[in-house]
C-alpha positions in Angstrom: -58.9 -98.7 -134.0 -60.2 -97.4 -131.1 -56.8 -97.4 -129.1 -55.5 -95.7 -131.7 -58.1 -93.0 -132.4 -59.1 -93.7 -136.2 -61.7 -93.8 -136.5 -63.4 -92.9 -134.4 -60.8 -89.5 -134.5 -60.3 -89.3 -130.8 -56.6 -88.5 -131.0 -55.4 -91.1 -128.3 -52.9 -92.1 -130.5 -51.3 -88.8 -129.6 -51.2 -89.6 -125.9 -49.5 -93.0 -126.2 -45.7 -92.8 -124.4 -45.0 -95.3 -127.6 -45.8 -92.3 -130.3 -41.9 -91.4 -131.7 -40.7 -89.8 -134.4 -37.7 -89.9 -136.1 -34.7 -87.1 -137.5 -32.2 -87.7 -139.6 -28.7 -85.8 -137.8 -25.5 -85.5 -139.4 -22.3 -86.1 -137.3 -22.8 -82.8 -135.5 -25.9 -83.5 -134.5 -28.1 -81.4 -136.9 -30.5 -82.3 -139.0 -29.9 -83.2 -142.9 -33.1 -81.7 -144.7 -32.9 -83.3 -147.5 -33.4 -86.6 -146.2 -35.8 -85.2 -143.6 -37.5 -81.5 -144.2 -39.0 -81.8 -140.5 -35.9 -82.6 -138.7 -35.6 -79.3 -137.4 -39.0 -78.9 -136.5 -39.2 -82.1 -134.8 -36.1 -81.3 -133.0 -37.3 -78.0 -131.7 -40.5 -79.8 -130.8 -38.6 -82.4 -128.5 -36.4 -79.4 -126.7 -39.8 -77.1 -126.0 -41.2 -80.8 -124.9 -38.4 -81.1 -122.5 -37.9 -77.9 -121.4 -41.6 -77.4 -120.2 -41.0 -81.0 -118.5 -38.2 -79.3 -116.3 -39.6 -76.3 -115.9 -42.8 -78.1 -114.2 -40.3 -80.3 -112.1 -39.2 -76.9 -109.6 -39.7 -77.9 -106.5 -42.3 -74.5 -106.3 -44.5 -75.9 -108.9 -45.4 -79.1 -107.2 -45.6 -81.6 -110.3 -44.3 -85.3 -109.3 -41.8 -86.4 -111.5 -43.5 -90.2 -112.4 -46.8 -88.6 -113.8 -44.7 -85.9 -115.8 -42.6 -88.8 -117.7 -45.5 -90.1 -119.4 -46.3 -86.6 -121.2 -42.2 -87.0 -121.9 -41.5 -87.1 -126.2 -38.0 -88.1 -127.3 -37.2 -88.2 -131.2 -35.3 -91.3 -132.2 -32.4 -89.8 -134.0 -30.9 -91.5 -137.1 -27.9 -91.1 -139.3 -27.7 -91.8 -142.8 -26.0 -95.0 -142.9 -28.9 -96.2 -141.0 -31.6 -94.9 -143.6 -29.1 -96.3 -145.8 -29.5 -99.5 -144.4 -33.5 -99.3 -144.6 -34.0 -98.5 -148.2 -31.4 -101.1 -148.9 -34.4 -103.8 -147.9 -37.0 -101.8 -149.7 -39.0 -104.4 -152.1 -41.5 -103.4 -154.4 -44.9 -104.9 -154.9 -45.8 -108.6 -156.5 -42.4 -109.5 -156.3 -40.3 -112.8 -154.7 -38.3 -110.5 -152.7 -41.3 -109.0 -150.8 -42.6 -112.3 -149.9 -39.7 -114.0 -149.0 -39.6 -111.0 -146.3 -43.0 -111.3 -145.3 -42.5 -115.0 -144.4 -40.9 -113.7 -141.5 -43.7 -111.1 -140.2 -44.5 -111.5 -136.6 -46.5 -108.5 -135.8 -47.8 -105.4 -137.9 -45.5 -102.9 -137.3 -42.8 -105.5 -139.2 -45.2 -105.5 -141.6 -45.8 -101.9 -142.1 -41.9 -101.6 -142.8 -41.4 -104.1 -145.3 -44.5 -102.8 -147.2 -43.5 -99.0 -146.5 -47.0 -99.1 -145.1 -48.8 -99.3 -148.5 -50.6 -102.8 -148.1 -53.4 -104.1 -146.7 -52.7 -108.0 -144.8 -54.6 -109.6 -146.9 -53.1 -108.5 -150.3 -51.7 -111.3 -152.7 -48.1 -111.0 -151.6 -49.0 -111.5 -148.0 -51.4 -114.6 -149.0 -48.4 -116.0 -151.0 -46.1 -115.6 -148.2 -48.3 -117.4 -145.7 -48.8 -120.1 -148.5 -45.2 -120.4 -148.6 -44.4 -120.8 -144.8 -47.1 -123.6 -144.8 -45.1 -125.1 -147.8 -41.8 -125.2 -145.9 -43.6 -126.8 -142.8 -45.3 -129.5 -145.2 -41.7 -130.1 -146.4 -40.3 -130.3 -143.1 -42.7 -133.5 -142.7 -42.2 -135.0 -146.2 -38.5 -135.0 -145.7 -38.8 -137.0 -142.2 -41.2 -139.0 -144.1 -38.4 -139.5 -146.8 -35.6 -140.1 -144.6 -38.2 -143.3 -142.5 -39.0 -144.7 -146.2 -35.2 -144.6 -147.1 -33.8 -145.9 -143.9 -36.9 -148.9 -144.2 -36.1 -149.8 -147.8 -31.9 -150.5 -146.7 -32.8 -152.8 -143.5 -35.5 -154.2 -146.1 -33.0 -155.5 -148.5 -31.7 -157.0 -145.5 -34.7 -158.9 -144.1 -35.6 -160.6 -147.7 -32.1 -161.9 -148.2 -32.8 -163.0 -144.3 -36.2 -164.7 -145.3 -34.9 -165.9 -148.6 -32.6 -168.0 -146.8 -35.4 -170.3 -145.1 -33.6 -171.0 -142.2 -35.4 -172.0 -139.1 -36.9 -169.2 -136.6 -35.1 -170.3 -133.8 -31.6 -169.7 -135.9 -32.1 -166.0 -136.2 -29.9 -164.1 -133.9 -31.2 -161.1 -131.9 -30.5 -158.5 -134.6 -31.9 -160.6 -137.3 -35.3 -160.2 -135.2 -35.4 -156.5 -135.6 -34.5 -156.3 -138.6 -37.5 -159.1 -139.9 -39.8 -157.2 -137.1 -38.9 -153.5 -138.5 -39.1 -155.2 -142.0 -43.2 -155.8 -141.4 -43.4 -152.6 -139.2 -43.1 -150.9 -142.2 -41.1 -146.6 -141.9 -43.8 -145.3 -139.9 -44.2 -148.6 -137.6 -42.9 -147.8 -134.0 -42.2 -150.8 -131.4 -39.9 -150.3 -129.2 -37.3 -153.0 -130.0 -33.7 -152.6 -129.3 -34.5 -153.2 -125.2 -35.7 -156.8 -125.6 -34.0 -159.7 -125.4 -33.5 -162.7 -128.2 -36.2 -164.8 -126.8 -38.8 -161.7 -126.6 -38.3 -161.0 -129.7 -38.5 -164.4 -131.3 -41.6 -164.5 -129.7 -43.1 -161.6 -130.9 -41.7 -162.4 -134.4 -43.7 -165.8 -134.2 -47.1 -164.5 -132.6 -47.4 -161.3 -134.3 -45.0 -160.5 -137.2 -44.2 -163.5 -139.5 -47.5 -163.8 -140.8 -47.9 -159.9 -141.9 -48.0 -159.1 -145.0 -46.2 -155.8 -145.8 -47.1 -153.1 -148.1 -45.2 -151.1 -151.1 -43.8 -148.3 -149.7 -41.5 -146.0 -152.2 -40.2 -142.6 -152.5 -40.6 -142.2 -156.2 -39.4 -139.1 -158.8 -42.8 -137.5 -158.1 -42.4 -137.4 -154.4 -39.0 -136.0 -154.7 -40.6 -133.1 -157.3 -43.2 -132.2 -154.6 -40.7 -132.0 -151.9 -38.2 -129.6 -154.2 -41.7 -127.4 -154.7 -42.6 -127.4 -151.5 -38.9 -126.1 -150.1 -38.8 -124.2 -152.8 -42.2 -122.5 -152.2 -43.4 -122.9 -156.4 -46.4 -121.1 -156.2 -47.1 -117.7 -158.2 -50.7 -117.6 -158.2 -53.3 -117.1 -156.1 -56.0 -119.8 -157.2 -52.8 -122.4 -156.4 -53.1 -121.7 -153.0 -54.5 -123.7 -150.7 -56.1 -121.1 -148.2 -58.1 -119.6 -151.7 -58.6 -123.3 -152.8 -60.5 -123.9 -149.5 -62.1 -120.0 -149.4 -63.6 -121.3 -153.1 -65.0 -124.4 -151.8 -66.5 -123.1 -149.3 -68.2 -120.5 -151.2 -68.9 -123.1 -153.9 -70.8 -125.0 -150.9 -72.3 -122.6 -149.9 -74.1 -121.7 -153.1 -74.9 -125.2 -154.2 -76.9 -125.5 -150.7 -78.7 -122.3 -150.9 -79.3 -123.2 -154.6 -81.3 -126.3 -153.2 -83.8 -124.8 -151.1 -85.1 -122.5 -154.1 -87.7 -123.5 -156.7 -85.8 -124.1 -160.6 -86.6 -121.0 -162.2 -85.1 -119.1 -159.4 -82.1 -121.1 -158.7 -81.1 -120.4 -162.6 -81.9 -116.7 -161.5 -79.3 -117.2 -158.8 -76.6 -119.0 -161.1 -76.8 -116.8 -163.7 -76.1 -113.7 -161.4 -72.9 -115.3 -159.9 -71.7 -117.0 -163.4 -69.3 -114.4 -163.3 -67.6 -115.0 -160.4 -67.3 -118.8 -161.0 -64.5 -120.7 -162.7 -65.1 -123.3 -164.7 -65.0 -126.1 -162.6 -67.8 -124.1 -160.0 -70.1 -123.7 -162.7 -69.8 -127.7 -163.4 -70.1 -128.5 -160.0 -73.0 -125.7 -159.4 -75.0 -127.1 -162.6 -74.5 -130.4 -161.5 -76.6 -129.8 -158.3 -79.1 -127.9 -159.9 -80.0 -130.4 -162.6 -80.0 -133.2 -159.0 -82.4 -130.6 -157.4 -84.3 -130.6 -160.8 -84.2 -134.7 -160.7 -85.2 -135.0 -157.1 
């Protein structure tokens, strides 16, 4: 705020070399005035701008060129194919389009334009967006922990039929061993493998694998439903999102402790006057601790 001047109103926005504004010129050059009743103006701001620039460059006034360029103001002209192209992204509030572009928001100014500037960055389709890029990220794991689980389960139908057979250790050949060894790894097992020999292997196999029992791993219906959500970034409300989810906890955590440093009467006093704010399952949990306090 205070590089920019508001507030305080110090005005240094008005000094910055990055301060622009923008006209709307038709293919000669002039400004269209209904798509932007300043043009002119703004135009005839820029040329007195300029000319006072050259005027102070004479060699009898003495100015040095480098300190007049930054009191320099160029308007960024536009034509209207290009405004065009800028309404045609316009989304409006609460909406799936407006999100889906905010995903993408790497600094404020991108922010600004997609919301025409008339959000703050903590409004609900900005908390949805950023709920959504976390979504795709956790899906970005879940799949690579889908693809290990899948690619276990084939070499795992593999190493039963293998230790179904009964056949003697010493009879396995060098790819049976990884296959048993990967078998009892389990998908998210890592031992580097495929550079040992036949006789390395059997010995590992021997002194560390056969006995292992292995657990159930599967990628069930449900797994593949949360995946689809996550990619798919399901989530329309705000109390489904995990940054509010924690935000509530924490406020939740924070009442419940201050609650038990109070006498009885006054911690009722103090539920009571937030019992509004609570959901259902806060009032539970905030009652709950009250009645322990109470106990204790």
């Amino acid at each position: 705020r205070d590089k920019v001047g508001y507030p305080p109103a110090t005005r240094n926005s008005l000094k910055s070399e990055k301060l622009r504004h923008e006209a709307v010129l038709d293919e000669n050059g002039n400004p269209i005035l209904e798509m932007d009743p300043l043009g002119a103006l703004t135009l005839g701001i820029e040329r007195d701008n300029q000319d006072v620039i050259r005027l102070l460059l004479k060699k009898d006034v003495g100015y040095v060129e480098d300190s007049l360029s930054l009191l320099k103001r160029s308007v960024k002209k536009l034509t209207p194919t290009q405004v065009a192209g800028r309404e045609s992204i316009i989304t409006l509030p609460n909406t799936r389009e407006r999100q889906d572009q905010l995903m993408t928001v790497a600094s404020g100014s991108q922010y600004f334009s997609i919301t025409q500037g008339g959000a703050v960055m903590t409004s609900s389709d900005m908390i949805l967006a950023l709920e959504r890029k976390q979504m795709l990220v956790e899906a970005e794991k879940l799949e690579k922990k889908k693809v290990k689980i899948i690619a276990w389960k084939k070499n795992a139908k593999k190493a039963r039929t293998l230790l179904s057979s009964r056949q003697d250790d010493k009879d396995y050949g060098k790819k049976d061993l990884e296959a048993l060894i990967k078998y009892k790894l389990g998908p998210f097992g890592n031992e580097a493998l495929s550079k040992l020999g036949k006789g390395h292997l059997l010995k590992l196999w021997k002194q560390k694998y056969k006995a292992k029992k292995v657990p159930s791993y599967r990628w069930t219906d449900q797994h593949e439903s949360h995946l689809r959500k996550l990619k798919n970034g399901e989530v329309t409300r705000l109390e489904d999102c995990e940054s509010i989810k924690r935000a509530i906890k924490t406020n939740t955590d924070f009442l419940v402790t201050r609650l038990g440093v109070l006498p009885l009467r006054r911690s009722i006093d103090v539920y009571n006057r937030h019992l509004s704010s609570l959901s259902p399952e806060q009032r539970q949990e905030v009652l709950s601790a009250i009645l322990s306090f109470a106990t204790d």
